[in-house]
C-alpha positions in Angstrom: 29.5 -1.2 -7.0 29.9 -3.6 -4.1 27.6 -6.0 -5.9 24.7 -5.4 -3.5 21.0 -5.2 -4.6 19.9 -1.4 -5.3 16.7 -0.4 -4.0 15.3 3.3 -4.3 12.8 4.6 -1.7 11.3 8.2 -1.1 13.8 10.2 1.3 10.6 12.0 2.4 7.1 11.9 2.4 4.2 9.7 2.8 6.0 6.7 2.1 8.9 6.7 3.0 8.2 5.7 7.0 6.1 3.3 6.1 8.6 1.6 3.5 11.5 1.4 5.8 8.8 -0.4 8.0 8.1 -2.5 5.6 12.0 -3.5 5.4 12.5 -4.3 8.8 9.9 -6.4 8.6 11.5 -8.1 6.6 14.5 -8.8 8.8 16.3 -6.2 7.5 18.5 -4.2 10.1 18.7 -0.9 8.5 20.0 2.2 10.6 18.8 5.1 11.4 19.4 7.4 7.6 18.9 11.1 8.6 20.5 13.0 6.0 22.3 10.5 4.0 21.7 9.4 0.5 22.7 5.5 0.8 22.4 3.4 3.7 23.4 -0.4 3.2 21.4 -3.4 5.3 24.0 -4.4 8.2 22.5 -8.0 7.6 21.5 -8.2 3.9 22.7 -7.6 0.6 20.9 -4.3 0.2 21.9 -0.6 -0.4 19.1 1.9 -0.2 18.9 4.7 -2.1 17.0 8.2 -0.5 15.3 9.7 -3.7 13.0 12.3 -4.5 9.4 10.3 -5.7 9.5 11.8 -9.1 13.2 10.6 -9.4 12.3 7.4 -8.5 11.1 5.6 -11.9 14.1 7.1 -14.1 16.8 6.0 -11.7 15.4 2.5 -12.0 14.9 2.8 -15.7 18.7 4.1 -15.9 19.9 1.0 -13.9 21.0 3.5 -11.0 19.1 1.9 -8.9 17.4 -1.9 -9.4 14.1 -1.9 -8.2 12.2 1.5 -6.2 9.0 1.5 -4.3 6.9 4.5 -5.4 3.6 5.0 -5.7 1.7 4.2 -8.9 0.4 7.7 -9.4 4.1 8.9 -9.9 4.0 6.0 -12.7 1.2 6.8 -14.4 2.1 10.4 -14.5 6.1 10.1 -15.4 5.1 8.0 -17.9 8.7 6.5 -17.4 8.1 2.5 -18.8 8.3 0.2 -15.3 7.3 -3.4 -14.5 5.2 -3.3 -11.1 6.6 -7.1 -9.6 4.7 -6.3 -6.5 1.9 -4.2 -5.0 2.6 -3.4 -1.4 -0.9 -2.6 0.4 0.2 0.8 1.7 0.5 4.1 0.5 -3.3 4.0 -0.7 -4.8 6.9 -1.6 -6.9 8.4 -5.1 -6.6 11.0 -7.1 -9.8 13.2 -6.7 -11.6 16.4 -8.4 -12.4 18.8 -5.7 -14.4 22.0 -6.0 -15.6 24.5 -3.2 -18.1 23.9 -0.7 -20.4 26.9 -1.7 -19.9 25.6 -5.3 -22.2 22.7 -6.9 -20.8 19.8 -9.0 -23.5 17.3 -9.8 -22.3 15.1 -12.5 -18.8 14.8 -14.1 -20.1 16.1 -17.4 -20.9 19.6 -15.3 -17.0 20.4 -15.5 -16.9 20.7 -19.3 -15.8 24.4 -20.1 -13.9 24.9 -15.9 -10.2 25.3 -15.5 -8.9 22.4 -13.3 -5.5 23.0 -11.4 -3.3 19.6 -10.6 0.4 18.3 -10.4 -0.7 15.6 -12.3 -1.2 17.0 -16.2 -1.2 13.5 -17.9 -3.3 11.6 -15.9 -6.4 14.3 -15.9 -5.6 14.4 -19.6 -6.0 10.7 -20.1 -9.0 10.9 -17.3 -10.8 13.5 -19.5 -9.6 11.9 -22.9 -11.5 8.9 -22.1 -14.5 10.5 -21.3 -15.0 13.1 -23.7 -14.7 15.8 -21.6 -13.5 19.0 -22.5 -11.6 21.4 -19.9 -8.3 23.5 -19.2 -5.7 22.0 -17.5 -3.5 24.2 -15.3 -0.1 22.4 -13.8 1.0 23.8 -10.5 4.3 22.5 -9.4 3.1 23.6 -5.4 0.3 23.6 -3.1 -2.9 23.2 -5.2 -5.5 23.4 -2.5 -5.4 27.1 -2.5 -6.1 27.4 -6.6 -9.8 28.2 -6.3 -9.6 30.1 -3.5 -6.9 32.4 -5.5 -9.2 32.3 -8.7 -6.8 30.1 -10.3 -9.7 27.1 -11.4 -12.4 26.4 -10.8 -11.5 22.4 -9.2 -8.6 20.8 -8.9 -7.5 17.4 -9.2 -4.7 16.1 -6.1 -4.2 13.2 -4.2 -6.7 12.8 -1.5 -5.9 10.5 1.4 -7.8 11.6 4.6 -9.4 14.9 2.7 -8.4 16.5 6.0 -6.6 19.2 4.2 -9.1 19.4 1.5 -11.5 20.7 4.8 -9.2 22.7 5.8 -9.1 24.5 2.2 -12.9 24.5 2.1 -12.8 22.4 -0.8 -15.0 18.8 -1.3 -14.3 15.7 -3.1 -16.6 14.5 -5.7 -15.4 12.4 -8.8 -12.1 9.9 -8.1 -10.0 10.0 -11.2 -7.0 7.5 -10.7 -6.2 5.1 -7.7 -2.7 4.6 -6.4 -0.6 2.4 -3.7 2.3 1.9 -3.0 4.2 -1.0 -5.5 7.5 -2.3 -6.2 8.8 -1.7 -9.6 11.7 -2.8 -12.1 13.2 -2.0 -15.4 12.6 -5.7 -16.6 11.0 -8.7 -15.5 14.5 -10.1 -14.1 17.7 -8.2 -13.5 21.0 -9.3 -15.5 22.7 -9.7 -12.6 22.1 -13.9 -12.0 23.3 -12.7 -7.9 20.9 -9.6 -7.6 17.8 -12.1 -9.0 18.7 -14.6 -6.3 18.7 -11.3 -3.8 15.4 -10.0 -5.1 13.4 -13.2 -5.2 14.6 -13.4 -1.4 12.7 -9.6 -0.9 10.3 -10.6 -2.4 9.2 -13.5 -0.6 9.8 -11.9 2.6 7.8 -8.9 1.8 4.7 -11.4 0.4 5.8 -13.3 4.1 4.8 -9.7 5.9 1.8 -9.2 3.5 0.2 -12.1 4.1 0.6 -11.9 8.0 -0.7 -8.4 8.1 -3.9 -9.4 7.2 -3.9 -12.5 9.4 -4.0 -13.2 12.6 -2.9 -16.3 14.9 -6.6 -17.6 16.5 -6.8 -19.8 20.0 -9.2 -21.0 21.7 -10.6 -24.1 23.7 -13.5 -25.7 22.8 -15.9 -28.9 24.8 -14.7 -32.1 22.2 -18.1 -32.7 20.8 -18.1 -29.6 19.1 -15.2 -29.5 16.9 -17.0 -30.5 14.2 -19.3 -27.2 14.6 -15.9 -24.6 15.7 -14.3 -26.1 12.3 -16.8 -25.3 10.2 -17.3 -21.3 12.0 -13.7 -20.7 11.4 -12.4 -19.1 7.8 -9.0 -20.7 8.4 -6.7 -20.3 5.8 -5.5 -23.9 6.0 -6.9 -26.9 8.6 -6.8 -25.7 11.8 -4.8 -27.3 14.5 -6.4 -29.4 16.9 -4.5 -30.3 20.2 -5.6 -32.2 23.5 -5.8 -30.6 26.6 -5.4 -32.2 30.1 -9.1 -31.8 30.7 -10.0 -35.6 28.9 -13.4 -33.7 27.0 -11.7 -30.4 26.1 -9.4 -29.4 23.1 -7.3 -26.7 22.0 -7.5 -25.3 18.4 -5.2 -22.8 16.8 -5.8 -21.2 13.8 -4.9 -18.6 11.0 -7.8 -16.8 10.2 -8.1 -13.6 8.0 -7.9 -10.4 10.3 -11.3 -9.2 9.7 -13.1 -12.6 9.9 -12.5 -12.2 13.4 -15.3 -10.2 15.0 -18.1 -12.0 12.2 -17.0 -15.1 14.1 -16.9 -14.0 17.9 -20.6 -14.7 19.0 -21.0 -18.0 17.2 -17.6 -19.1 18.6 -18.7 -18.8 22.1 -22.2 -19.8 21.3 -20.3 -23.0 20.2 -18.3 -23.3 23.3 -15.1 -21.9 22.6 -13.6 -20.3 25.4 -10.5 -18.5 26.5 -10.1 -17.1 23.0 -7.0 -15.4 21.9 -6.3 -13.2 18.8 -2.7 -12.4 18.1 -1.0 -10.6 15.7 1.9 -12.6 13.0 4.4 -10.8 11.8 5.5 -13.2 9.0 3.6 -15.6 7.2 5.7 -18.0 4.2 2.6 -20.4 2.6 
């Protein structure tokens, strides 16, 4: 209870790399965890808990932990009340029906009457609920890739992020049934703690800071005077680009923030404008 906030992350999966990437993006200088259970920030107020993902939304409920990240599949499925605050932008992946390749599974109301095998029981439930569909649910706590093939079901419903393993399996997607990223939840809208607040409205900012700039990037150029006008109106910036002046009395240099995947839309009527010497580069935070 050294008064630091309390954040809960996967110990191992898909997330958790990509979380802890997230963090020292941040600024957060976070050591190496390996087997341990709680690492503390060496330059921030922060002491990370290593969690299994299903454990994630009760230890936050029970004020273990303060925030988590988890996906919103485990949510959804742990029915465990949580306030998402933020959705991080990783982590994306959907939950997917899947039957086998010599099998045929033209519309969704063809699976009325077939067994379906999933780790997630409540969110096919709801899925079917809604849509009037009638079939048996089997939970499997392991692999569920292999339930067909066993004679199990007849589909199952997993997460699906490449569908490389679904290939492997000789199983294909067909019907998504719940999408899921990675997000940042609490118990309540504001923690008790008036300290821990002021510590999580500083995360959060940073992590909106590393958000924003991963889907940006830093755009430079020189372009002949006389066509600024022309390069202004080409360029999606995401505020007024800045103009400088270059030795060369009819050139000028503009710099921009443009989103990342304006980029190559832009290219050809850039140089048709003039622009030359372009440069893209990557930001790694960006505070509007």
């Amino acid at each position: 209870m050294n008064g630091n906030l309390r954040l809960a992350l996967q110990k191992k999966g898909r997330l958790t790399d990509k979380s802890l990437e997230l963090l020292r993006l941040c600024g957060m200088d976070i050591e190496n965890y390996s087997e341990r259970l709680v690492v503390t920030a060496r330059n921030f107020p922060l002491d990370i808990l290593f969690l299994r993902d299903d454990d994630i939304p009760e230890y936050v409920r029970d004020g273990v932990a303060d925030v988590g990240i988890v996906g919103e599949d485990v949510i959804y499925e742990k029915q465990i009340p949580s306030i998402i605050i933020e959705k991080l932008g990783f982590g994306r992946c959907s939950l997917m029906l899947a039957y086998p390749e010599n099998k045929e599974l033209k519309k969704l109301e063809d699976i009325d009457g077939k067994t379906i095998a999933t780790t997630y029981p409540k969110i096919l439930k709801d899925f079917l609920k809604s849509r009037s569909l009638d079939a048996k649910i089997i939970e499997l706590s392991g692999s569920v890739e292999i339930a067909p093939s066993l004679g199990v079901a007849d589909l199952i419903c997993d997460i699906v992020s490449t569908g490389n393993t679904l290939m492997m399996n000789k199983l294909k997607k067909s019907f998504k049934v719940f999408d899921s990223e990675a997000v940042l939840i609490s118990a309540n809208s504001s923690l008790k703690d008036e300290k821990k607040n002021e510590y999580l409205t500083d995360l959060r900012r940073r992590i909106r800071s590393v958000m924003t700039a991963g889907s940006s990037k830093y755009l430079m150029m020189n372009i002949p005077k006389d066509s600024l006008s022309k390069i202004i109106d080409i360029i999606p910036s995401l505020k007024s680009p800045t103009v400088l002046h270059l030795a060369e009395e009819n050139m000028l240099a503009v710099h921009a923030v443009i989103p990342s995947e304006s980029f190559w839309q832009i290219i050809d009527d850039l140089k048709s404008a003039g622009a030359s010497g372009i440069l893209l580069l990557p930001i790694e935070n960006l505070i509007q």
